[in-house]
C-alpha positions in Angstrom: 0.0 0.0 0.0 1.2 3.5 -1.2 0.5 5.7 2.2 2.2 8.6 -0.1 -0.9 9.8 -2.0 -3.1 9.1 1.5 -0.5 11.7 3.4 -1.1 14.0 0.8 -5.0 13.6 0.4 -5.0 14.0 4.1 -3.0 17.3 4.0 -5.2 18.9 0.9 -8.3 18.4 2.8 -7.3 19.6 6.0 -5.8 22.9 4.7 -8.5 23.6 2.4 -10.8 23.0 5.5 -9.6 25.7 6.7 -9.2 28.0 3.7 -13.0 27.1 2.4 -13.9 28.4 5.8 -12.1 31.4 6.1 -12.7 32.3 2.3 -16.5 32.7 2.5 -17.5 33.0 6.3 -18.2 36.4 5.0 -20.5 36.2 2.6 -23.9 35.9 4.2 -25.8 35.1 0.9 -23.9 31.8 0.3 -22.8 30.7 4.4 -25.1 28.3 4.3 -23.1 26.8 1.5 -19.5 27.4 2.9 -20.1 25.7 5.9 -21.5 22.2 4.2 -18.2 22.3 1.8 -15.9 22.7 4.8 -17.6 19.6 6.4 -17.1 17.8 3.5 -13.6 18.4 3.2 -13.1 17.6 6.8 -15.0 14.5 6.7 -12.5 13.3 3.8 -9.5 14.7 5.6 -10.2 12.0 8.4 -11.2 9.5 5.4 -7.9 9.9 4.6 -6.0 10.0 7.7 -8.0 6.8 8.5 -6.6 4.9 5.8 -3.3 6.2 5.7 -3.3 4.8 9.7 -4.6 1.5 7.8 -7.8 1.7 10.2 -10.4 0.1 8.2 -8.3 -1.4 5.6 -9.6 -5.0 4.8 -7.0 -7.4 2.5 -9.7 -9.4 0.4 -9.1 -13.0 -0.4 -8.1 -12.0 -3.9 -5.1 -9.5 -2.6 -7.3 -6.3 -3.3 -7.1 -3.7 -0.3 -10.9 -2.4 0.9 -10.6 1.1 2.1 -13.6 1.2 4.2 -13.3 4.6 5.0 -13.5 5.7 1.5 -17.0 4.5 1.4 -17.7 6.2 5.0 -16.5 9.0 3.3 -18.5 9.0 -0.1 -21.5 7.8 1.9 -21.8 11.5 3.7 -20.0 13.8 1.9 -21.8 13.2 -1.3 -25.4 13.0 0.4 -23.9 16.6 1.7 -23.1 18.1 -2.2 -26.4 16.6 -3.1 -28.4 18.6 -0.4 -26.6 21.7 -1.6 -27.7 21.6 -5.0 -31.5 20.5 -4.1 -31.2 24.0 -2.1 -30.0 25.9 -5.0 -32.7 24.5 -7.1 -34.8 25.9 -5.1 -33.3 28.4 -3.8 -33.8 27.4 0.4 -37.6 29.1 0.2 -39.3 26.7 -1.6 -42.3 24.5 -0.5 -40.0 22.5 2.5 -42.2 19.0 1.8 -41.8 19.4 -2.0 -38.0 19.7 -1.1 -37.7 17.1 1.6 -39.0 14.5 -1.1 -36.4 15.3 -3.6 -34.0 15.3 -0.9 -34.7 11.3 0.4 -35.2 10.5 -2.8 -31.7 11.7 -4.2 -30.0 10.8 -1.4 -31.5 7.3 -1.1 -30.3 6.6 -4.2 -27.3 8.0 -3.4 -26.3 6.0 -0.4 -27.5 2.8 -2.3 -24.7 3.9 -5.3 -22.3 4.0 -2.0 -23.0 0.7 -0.2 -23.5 -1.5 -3.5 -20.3 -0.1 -4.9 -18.8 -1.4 -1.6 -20.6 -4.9 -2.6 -19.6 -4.9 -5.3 -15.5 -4.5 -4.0 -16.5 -6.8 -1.4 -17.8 -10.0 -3.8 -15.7 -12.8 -4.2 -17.2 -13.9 -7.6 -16.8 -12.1 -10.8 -20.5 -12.4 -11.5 -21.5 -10.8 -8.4 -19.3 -8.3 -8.8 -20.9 -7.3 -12.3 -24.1 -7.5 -10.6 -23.4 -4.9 -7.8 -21.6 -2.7 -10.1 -24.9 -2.3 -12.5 -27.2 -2.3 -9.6 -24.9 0.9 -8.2 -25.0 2.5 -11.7 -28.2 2.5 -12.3 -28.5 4.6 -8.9 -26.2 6.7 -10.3 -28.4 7.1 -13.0 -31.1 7.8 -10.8 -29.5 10.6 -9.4 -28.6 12.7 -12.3 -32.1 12.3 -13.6 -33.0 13.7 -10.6 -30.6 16.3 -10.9 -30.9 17.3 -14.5 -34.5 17.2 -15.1 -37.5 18.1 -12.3 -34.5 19.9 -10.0 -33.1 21.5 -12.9 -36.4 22.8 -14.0 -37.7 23.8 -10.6 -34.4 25.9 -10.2 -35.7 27.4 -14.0 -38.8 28.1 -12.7 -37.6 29.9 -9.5 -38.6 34.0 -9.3 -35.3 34.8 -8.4 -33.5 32.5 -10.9 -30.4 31.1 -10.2 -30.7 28.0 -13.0 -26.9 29.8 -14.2 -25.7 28.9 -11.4 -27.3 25.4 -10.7 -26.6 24.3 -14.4 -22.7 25.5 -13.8 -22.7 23.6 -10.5 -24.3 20.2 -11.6 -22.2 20.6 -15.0 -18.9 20.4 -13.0 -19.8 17.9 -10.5 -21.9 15.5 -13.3 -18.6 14.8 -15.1 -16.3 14.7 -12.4 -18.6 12.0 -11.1 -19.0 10.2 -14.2 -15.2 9.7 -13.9 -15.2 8.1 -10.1 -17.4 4.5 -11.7 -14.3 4.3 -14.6 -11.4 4.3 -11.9 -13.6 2.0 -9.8 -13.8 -0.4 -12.5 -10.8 -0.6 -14.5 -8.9 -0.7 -10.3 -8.4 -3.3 -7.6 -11.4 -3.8 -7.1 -13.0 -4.0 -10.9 -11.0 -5.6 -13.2 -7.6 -5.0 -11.5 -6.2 -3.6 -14.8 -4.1 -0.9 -12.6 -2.4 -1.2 -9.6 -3.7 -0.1 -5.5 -1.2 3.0 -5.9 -2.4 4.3 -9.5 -6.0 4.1 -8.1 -5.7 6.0 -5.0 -3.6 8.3 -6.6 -6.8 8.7 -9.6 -9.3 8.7 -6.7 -7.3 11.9 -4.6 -7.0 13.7 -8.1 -10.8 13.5 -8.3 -11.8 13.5 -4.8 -9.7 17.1 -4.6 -11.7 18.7 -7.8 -15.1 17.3 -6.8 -14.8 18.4 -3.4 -11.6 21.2 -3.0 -12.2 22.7 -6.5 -16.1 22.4 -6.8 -16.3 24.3 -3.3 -14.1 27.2 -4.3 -16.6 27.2 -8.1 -19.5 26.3 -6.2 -19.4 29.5 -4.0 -17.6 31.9 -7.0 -21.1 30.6 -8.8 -23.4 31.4 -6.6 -21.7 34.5 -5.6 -22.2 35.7 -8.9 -25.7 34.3 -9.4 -26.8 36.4 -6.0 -25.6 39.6 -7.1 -27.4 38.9 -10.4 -30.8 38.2 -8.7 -30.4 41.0 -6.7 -30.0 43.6 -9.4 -33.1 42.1 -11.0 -35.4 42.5 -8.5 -33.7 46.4 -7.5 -34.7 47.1 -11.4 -38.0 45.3 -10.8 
């Protein structure tokens, strides 16, 4: 096991912790915001000091290493992302049981794309695996339905629009996700075509864009989006 690419994810997240906090605890429009991005970078700063300390680390029977705090981690930071762009689309004063159901819903599915990719790592059986993989996948699915059609329309349809900034934000995080089912399978624990090192290395480049990157944009987005609204309705 490479602890290299582990130190460093650990150090990335920690520091921007800090600097995602600092950067935006100003800016009352979007703190709401700021504060779930700097939980989700702390939440993968331990992730990653956990499995740099080789605390929930499981050698399968095959050789492959399970990092069970990868899955912690993708289990409640991406619920987290998720809630934030159901509250862009509408905009945190829309109807709160018409926005509680998308919520469960999204993040049902997204917890199920979690756990059976674990399954899936976890099955002995090439079959199984193949079966767990499509079952997470179509979850996946599920959830960018959910986030490009009725979210993305009810963010269209809000009076003060901020669809720019929800299409931006689900743009950028759509096809940095689409990447994290690719590494998964062509790794350890898919078709073992590259090695333990090359795929925890792949998985910090993406985990640092979809959560260290997308924070910083994220908040730039809606910034911008906020000052827009608020000319419109000073003109209005």
């Amino acid at each position: 096991m490479d602890h290299v690419p582990l130190i460093v994810g650990f150090t990335i997240m920690s520091l921007s912790t800090l600097l995602i906090y600092l950067s935006g605890r100003k800016k009352a429009l979007i703190k709401n915001h700021v504060m779930m991005h700097a939980m989700v970078t702390f939440i993968a700063a331990t992730a990653y000091l956990a499995m740099a300390l080789g605390v929930g680390n499981y050698l399968s029977s095959n050789g492959t290493i399970i990092y069970f705090a990868r899955y912690i981690d993708w289990s409640i930071t991406t619920p987290i992302l998720l809630a934030g762009l159901v509250m862009i689309a509408f905009q945190e004063y829309g109807t709160s049981g018409q926005m509680n159901g998308y919520l469960t819903a999204i993040i049902g599915l997204d917890v199920i794309m979690v756990v059976t990719g674990l399954l899936s790592a976890l099955a002995d059986t090439a079959m199984v695996k193949v079966i767990w993989y499509l079952w997470s996948c179509a979850a996946f699915l599920g959830v960018l339905f959910l986030l490009w059609r009725p979210l993305r329309k009810i963010a269209a349809s809000r009076t003060l629009t901020t669809a720019g900034g929800y299409y931006k934000n689900i743009t950028l995080l759509t096809l940095v996700w689409l990447i994290y089912p690719v590494v998964f399978l062509i790794g350890p624990e898919g078709l073992q075509l590259v090695s333990d090192s090359a795929s925890v290395w792949s998985f910090l480049v993406l985990d640092v864009i979809a959560k260290v990157f997308y924070a910083f944009y994220a908040a730039r987005v809606l910034s911008k989006s906020s000052q827009a609204s608020t000319i419109d309705t000073t003109a209005v």
